[in-house]
VOLO-72336 format. One record per residue (C-alpha): residue number from 1; x, y, z. Coordinates in steps of 0.25 Angstrom, whole numbers, plus 5000, padded with zeros to 4 digits. Each point is the difference from the previous one (the first is absolute). Layout:
// residues N
  pos    c1    c2    c3
  NUM     X     Y     Z
...
***
This chain:
// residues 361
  pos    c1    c2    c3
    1  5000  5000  5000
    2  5005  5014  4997
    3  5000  5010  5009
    4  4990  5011  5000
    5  5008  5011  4994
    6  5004  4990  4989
    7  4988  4994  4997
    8  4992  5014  5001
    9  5013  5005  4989
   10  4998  4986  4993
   11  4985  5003  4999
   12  5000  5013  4995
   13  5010  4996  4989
   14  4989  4991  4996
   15  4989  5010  4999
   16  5011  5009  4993
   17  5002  4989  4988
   18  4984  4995  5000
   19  4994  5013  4998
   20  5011  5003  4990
   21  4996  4989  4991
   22  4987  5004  5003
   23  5003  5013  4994
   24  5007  4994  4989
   25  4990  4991  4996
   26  4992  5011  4997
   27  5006  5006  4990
   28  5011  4989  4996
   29  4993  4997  4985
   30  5002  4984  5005
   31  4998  5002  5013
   32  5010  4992  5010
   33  5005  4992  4989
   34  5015  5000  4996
   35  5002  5010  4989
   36  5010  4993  4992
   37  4994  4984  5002
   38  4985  5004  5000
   39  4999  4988  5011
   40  4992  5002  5012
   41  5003  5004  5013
   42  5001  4986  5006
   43  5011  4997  4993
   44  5008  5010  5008
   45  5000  5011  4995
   46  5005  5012  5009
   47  4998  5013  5002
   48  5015  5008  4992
   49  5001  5014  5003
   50  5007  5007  4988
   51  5011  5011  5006
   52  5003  4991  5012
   53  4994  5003  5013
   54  5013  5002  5006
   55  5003  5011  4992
   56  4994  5008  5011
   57  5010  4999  5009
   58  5010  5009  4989
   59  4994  5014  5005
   60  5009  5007  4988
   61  4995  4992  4990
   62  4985  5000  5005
   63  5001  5015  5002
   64  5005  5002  4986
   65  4989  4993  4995
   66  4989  5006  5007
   67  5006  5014  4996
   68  5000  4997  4986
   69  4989  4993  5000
   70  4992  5012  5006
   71  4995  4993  5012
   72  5001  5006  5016
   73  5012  4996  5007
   74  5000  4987  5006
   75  4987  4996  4992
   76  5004  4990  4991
   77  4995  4985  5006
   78  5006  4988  4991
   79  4991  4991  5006
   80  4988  5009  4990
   81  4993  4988  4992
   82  5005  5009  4988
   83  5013  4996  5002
   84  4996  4985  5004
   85  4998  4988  4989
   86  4995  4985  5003
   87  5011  4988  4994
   88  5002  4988  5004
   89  5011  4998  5009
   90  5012  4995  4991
   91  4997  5012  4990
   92  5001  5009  5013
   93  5013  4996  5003
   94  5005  5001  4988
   95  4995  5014  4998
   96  5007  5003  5012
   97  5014  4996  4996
   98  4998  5009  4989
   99  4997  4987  4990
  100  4991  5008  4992
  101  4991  5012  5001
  102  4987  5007  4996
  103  5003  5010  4988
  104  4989  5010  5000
  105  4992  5006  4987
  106  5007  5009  4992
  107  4990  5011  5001
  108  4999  5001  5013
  109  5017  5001  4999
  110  4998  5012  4991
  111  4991  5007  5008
  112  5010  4998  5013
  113  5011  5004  4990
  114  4993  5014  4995
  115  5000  5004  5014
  116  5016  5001  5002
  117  5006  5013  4998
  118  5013  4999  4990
  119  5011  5010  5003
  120  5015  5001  4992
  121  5006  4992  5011
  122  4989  4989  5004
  123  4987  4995  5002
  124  4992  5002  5012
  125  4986  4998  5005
  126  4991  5012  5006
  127  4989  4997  5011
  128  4991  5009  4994
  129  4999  4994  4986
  130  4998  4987  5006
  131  4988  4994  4991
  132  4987  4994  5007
  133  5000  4988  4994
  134  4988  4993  5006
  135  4998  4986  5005
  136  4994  4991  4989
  137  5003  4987  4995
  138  5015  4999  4990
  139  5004  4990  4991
  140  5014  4997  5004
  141  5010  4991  4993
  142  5010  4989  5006
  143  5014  5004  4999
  144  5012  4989  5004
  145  5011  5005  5005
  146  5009  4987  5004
  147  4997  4985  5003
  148  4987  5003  4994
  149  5006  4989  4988
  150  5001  4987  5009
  151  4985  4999  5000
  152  4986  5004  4994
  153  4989  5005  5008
  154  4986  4992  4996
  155  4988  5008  5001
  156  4985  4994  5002
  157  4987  5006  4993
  158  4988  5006  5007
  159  4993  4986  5002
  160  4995  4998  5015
  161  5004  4986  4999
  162  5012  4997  4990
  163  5001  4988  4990
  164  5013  4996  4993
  165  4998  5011  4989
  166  4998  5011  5010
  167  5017  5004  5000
  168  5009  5006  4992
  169  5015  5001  5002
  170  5008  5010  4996
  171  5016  5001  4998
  172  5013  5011  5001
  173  4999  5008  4995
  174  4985  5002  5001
  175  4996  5009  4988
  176  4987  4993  4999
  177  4995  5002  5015
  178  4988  5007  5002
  179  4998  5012  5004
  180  4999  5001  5015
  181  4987  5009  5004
  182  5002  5005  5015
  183  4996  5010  5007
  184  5014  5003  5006
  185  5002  5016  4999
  186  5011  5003  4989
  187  5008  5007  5009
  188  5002  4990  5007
  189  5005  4990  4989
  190  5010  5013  4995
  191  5006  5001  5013
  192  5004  4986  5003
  193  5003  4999  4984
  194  5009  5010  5001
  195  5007  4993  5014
  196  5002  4986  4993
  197  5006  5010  4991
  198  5010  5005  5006
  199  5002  4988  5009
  200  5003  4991  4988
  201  5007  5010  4990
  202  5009  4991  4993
  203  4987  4991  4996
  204  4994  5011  4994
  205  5012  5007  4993
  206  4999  4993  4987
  207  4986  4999  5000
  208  4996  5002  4984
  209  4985  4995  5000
  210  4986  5005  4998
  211  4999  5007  5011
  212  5013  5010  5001
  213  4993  5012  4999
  214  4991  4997  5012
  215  5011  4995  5009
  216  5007  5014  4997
  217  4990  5007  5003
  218  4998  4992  5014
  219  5015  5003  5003
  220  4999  5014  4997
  221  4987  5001  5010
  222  5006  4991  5009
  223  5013  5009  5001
  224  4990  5012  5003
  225  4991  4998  5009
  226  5013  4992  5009
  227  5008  5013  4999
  228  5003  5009  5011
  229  4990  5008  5007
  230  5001  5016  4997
  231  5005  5008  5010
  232  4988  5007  5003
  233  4991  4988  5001
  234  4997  5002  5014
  235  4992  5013  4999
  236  4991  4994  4992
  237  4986  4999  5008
  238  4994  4990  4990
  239  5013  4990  5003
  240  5003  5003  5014
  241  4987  5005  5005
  242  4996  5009  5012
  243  5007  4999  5014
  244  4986  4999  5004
  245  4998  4986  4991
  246  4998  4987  5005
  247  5009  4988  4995
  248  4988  4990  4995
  249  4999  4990  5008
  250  4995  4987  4993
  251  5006  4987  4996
  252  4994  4996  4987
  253  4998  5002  4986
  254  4999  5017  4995
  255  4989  4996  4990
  256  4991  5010  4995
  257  4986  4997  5004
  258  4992  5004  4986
  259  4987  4996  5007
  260  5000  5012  5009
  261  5003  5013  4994
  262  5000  5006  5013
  263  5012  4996  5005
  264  5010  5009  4996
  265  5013  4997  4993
  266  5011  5002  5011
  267  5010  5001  4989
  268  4997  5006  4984
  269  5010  4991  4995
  270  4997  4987  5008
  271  4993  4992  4992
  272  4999  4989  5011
  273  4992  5007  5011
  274  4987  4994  5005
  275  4996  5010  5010
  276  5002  5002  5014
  277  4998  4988  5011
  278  4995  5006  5013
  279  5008  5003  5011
  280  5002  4987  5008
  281  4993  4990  4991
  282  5009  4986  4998
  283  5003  4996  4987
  284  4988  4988  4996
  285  4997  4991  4990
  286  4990  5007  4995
  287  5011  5014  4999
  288  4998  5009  4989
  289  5005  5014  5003
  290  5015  5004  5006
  291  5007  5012  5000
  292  5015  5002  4991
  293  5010  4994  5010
  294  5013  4993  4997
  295  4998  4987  5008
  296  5014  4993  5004
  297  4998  4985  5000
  298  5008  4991  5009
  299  5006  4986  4998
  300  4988  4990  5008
  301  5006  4994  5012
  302  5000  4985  4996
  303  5007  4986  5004
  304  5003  4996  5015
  305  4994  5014  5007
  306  4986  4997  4991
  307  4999  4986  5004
  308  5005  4999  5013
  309  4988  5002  5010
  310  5001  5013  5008
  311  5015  5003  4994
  312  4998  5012  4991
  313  4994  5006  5012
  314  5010  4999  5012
  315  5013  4999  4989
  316  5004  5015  5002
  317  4998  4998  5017
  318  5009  4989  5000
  319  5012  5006  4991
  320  4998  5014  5009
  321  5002  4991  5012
  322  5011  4993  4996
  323  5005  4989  5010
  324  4990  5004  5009
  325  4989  4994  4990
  326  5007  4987  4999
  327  5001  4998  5014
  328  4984  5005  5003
  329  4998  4988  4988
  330  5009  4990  5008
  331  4993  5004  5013
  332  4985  4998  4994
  333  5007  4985  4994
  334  5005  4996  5015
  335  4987  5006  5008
  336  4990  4993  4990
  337  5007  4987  4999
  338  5000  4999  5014
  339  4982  5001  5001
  340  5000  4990  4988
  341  5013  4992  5000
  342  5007  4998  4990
  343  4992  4988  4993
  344  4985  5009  5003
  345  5003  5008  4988
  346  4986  5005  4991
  347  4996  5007  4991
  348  4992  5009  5011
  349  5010  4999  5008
  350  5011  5004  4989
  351  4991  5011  4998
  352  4999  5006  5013
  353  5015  4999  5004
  354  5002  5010  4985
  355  4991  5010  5007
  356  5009  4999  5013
  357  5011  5003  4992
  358  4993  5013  4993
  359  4993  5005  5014
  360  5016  4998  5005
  361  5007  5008  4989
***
């Protein structure tokens, strides 16, 4: 059993992934199914953020992005089901190592494109021409970028229940793959484009295919909005905000709830707020609405402390005790054995010595 701050953290990360894929589900085009294999979401397929959640944790980068992307400081919440497609697990994986990656439409590469400002000396991105692109389904393209040659990727037709005939497999280097409708936001398919980009440069220096012009031009955006910040940027209201602002306070997905028009838009650029939760509600299954907020996701506590009864929740008392801790332990041992002797052991009485052993620590 997991002790109560773990199993309540434990919980609410459940809730957090559920009524993600609740959300995605309505507006995925194929609902929870993988996007590349079409097969169902028994066959385990997982939920795969496109610009990893961790990302979060690199404040430059994040506030670069949020500048240039012409959202509020702070705002910008990777865990938004725009950012969030559904694959089965190996194709997760492989994605991210950086095995292959979503190429987004061209016109939607234009318009991102358009917006830079060209100058003598280089290319930069300006947070007031930032387009409003809005959130809307995108065909989308399967791009290989290494390994992707050792194997084919088989994808199933619409049919509820599959016969023999039902799957197609398709091979490196993939020219004939379907296009792959998602609601994923563009913006978010550019800026992890760009990042396998960079992070893979010698696999994409010799690229001479169908798509080098669209791989440019996600390189040059890419290399804008992941500049530095202007000097000035910290004057600016619409970034920084107001002493008098709150920092949001939610821990979810910053979706924009089209079904209620009253909610105002915290952000004109975010294209993800859902509206305001109210002060001191709990994220549900049922969650629609969040406030922008980077949310900072940490490793799950897993292995011995999960499964060891009662372990998770006394662990820090013991390494802060020290030898002290071990000796309360042998102490419990010694005094319990003496009531049930050593051959009397149960699983009550097992049980009732480990809660000597906290009340002692």
């Amino acid at each position: 059993m997991l002790s109560r701050l773990d199993s309540r953290d434990n919980h609410h990360s459940r809730l957090r992934s559920y009524a993600l894929q609740k959300r995605i589900e309505k507006v995925a085009p194929d609902g929870p199914r993988c996007l590349l294999e079409n097969c169902p979401k028994e066959r385990g397929v997982e939920l795969c953020h496109i610009v990893g959640r961790r990302v979060s944790k690199n404040h430059s980068h994040m506030s670069r992005i949020e500048w240039y992307w012409h959202m509020q400081y702070k705002s910008l919440n990777l865990n938004s089901r725009y950012n969030t497609i559904c694959l089965g697990a190996s194709l997760h994986r492989l994605h991210d190592i950086d095995d292959w990656a979503l190429l987004p439409p061209m016109d939607i590469v234009v318009q991102y494109e358009a917006a830079l400002i060209t100058s003598p000396i280089m290319t930069y991105a300006s947070r007031s021409t930032f387009p409003q692109i809005p959130n809307a389904v995108y065909a989308y393209r399967l791009f290989p970028i290494q390994n992707m040659h050792l194997f084919g990727i088989t994808r199933q037709d619409d049919a509820h229940e599959p016969n023999e005939n039902s799957f197609t497999s398709y091979v490196h280097p993939y020219d004939n793959f379907p296009d792959l409708l998602s609601h994923l936001h563009p913006r978010f398919a550019i800026l992890e484009f760009g990042r396998k980009m960079t992070s893979n440069a010698d696999l994409f220096s010799d690229y001479q295919g169908q798509y080098s012009a669209r791989i440019r031009s996600i390189f040059r955006i890419y290399t804008a909005w992941t500049s530095e910040l202007p000097k000035n940027y910290e004057d600016s209201k619409s970034y920084k905000g107001s002493k008098s602002d709150k920092a949001p306070t939610s821990h979810d997905d910053n979706d924009r709830n089209d079904s209620d028009p009253s909610e105002p838009d915290h952000e004109k650029g975010d294209p993800d707020y859902e509206g305001r939760r109210p002060k001191g509600k709990k994220c549900s299954e049922n969650d629609e609405g969040t406030e922008p907020r980077r949310v900072y996701f940490h490793r799950q506590r897993s292995g011995i402390d999960a499964q060891t009864p009662g372990l998770a929740n006394t662990r820090g008392r013991y390494n802060r005790a020290g030898k002290q801790s071990t000796s309360l332990f042998q102490e419990a041992l010694v005094e319990h054995e003496k009531q049930v002797g050593e051959g009397g052991w149960t699983t009550e009485s097992v049980s009732n010595w480990w809660q000597e052993v906290v009340e002692l620590a």
